[in-house]
Steps between C-alpha positions, in 0.01 A plus 500: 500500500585863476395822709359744225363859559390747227607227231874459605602187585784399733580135475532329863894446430516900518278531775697260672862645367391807629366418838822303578213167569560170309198332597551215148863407594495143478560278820843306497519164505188204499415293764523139419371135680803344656649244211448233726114505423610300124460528204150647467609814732382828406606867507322635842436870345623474111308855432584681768373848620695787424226709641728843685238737650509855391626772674301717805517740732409493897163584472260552792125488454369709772107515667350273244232146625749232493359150406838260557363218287464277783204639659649762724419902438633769626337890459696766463784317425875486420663252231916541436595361206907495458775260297147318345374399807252581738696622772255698757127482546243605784336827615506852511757510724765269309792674513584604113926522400671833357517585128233207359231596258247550722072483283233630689258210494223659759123405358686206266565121551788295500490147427800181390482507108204266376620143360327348243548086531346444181575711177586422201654801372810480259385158454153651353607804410371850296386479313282184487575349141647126399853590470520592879287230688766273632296403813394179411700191375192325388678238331450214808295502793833422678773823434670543866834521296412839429611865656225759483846734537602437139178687373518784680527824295632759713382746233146426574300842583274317743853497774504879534054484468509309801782715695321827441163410465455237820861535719575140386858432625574116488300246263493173427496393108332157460489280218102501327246225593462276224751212638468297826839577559604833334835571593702736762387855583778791577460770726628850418530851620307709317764742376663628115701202389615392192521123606238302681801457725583834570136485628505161663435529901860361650422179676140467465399129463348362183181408458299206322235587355229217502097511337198275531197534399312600157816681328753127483210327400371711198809637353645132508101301443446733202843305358383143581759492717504398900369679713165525418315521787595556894539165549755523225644798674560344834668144362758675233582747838531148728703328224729831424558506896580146491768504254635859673543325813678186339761774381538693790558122717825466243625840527476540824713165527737651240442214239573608140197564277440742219438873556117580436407794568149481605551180761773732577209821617284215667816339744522903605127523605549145726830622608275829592724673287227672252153585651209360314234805377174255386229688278191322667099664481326249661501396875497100395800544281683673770425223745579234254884685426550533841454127581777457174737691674479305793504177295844593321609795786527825372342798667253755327592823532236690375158392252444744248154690428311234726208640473340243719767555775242576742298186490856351616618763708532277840746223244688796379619643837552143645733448192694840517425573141417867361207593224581776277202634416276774296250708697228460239562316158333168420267348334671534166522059475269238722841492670441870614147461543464454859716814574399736775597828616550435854743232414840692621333624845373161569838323447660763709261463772542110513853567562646404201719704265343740222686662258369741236617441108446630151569255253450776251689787372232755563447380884828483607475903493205536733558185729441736830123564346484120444591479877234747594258342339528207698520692790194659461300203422661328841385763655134512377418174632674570805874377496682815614873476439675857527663671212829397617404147524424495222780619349660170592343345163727713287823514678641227762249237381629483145804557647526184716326290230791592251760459803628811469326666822830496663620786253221686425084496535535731849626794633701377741862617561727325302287388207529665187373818450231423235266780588172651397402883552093557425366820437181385740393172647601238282171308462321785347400525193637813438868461664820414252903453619634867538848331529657129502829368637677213424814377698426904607580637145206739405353373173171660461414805615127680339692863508803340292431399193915382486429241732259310329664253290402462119621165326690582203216326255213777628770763380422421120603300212718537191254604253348234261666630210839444630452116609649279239 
């Protein structure tokens, strides 16, 4: 990407030349499994991050509502943001350091940067023709030896959409829904790259994404091919499991066998290694996946649009898994039917963990409305969870489902300082991000039109006549 203002482009390598910051140097060096493991070892990180964050200032936000992402507020607050992390937070009388930027926050609200666990930007990017969807690799029902990583377009205009539009700061890019197993996700900061590494979130596990229901068994039944029905779903997911866990069993005993690279993704979710992400609608289906993973032991980490998580709510908590959820869209297949807006307040309220999503370009930039909206139908029949409660659903609990909660998803001192400012309270309709921070580099602020990056294809084309 590029910042642009009145037309003029400056390319990230100048921005970054100039500011001194070299946030795409690559890493040094690849960790490896020990040889011993034999012949069928594999590279532990063969595409590294070389995600650097950009530069910042101590900044302190001063007198604004403070939601820290975990549940807490604080009025009238004080947030100190310094060397990209959070280093200060609490009241009014917080003591603030010498020569910092200090932003009057007073009538404003301060929140940990929204993460989105399921997008599939720069994997579906802008715009939406052929040549760019490279979600889906609906060529078997069975693909886990794919990376949803080596799709991504970091020129996609729906990155900087999402930063300036909905203070997304961290998202998760999953493979499409067409395959029972559809390969790895990546996590990435959402920052100007011009590598899906420079964007990719340093550590952050993998994930597997996993689908039952109607989409397997139509794009794959339309072919002839198996499966064709749930039951077909369920045996070609027992039989895939079967033969992952006869692989795993030899490398794990460091007997030689050939290198495949999708037994390869399944030994990392039994060794716990990559956390499974399962898109699941109906409450049966759920139940039925979650007595597979006992069967072949793997853990769920999160099912995925569920919109009949709160018929199951009770087997969700008791199994520690997460449902990332919309506030108010189904019915759009009999999958979706039995969709209800109270869905996300009635999972919370059983005690399990909800998690807002978009799924969806457009959504992704107004996922704090999606949250309201859920709120607000909680609280009509009676659930009251507090604004900063609720604010839970788009920061730590996406956070902890991608296992990254330990680095961001909070304000809490130490974690990164991936931070939202809203001109008002950030479930109304009306509020937008005034400013966002990431690792405590200012990259959007509304009064700046230089800080809102631009990828280089929105900046125009060579024109027609001059492509030979």
């Amino acid at each position: 990407m590029a910042f642009s203002n009145r037309g003029v482009s400056l390319t990230v390598a100048a921005v970054l030349l100039a500011s001194g910051t070299t946030p795409l140097a690559a890493r040094k060096g690849k960790e490896e499994r020990p040889a011993s493991q034999g012949a069928s070892a594999e590279p532990e990180n063969p595409y590294p991050s070389t995600y650097r964050p950009y530069g910042g200032r101590p900044t302190v936000l001063r007198g604004a509502t403070i939601f820290d992402g975990e549940g807490g507020r604080i009025d009238n607050g004080i947030v100190f943001l310094s060397d990209g992390k959070v280093t200060a937070i609490g009241g009014a009388d917080t003591p603030i350091p010498a020569d910092v930027v200090v932003i009057d926050a007073q009538g404003k609200y301060v929140t940990p940067g929204v993460i989105d666990i399921h997008s599939h930007l720069g994997d579906y990017p802008s715009p939406g023709v052929d040549a760019l969807s490279d979600g889906n690799e609906a060529t078997s029902p069975v693909t886990p030896h794919v990376w949803a990583e080596h799709s991504v377009w970091p020129q996609d205009p729906g990155f900087s959409r999402a930063l300036a539009n909905g203070g997304v700061t961290t998202l998760q890019i999953l493979p499409g829904s067409a395959n029972l197993f559809g390969g790895r996700s990546v996590t990435l900061k959402n920052v100007p790259a011009r590598t899906m590494q420079g964007m990719k979130f340093p550590g952050a596990p993998q994930g597997l994404k996993m689908a039952c229901g109607e989409n397997p068994k139509r794009v794959y039944g339309s072919k002839g091919r198996e499966p064709s029905t749930r039951m077909g779903n369920m045996a070609v997911n027992r039989q895939t499991w079967i033969k992952a866990r006869e692989y795993q069993q030899k490398r794990a005993a460091g007997k030689d066998q050939t290198r495949d690279l999708g037994m390869e993704t399944l030994a990392d979710v039994l060794e716990g290694k990559i956390m499974v992400h399962n898109h699941c609608y109906r409450a049966d289906e759920m139940a039925n996946v979650i007595d597979m993973s006992k069967e072949f032991g793997y853990k769920v980490s999160t099912f995925h649009h569920a919109v009949e998580s709160y018929k199951i709510a009770d087997l969700l908590r008791d199994n520690g898994i997460c449902s990332a959820l919309w506030g108010d869209w189904y019915g759009f297949k009999m999958e979706a039917y039995d969709g209800i807006k109270e869905n996300i307040p009635l999972v919370h309220k059983a005690g399990a963990c909800a998690i807002v999503h978009s799924d969806d370009q457009d959504g992704i930039q107004r996922l704090n409305q999606e949250a309201a909206k859920a709120l607000g139908a909680g609280r009509r029949m009676g659930i009251d969870i507090s604004d900063e409660v609720a604010w839970t659903w788009l920061a730590i609990n996406p956070a902890r489902a991608m296992g990254v909660a330990d680095r961001t998803g909070s304000l809490k001192v130490g974690k990164m300082a991936d931070v939202v400012l809203w001109n008002g309270n950030p479930f109304s309709t009306y509020t937008r991000p005034e400013k966002v921070w990431i690792d405590g580099a200012l990259l959007y602020d509304a009064f700046d039109p230089k800080r809102r990056p631009v990828s280089d294809f929105e900046l125009g084309q060579i024109g027609a006549g001059d492509v030979k």
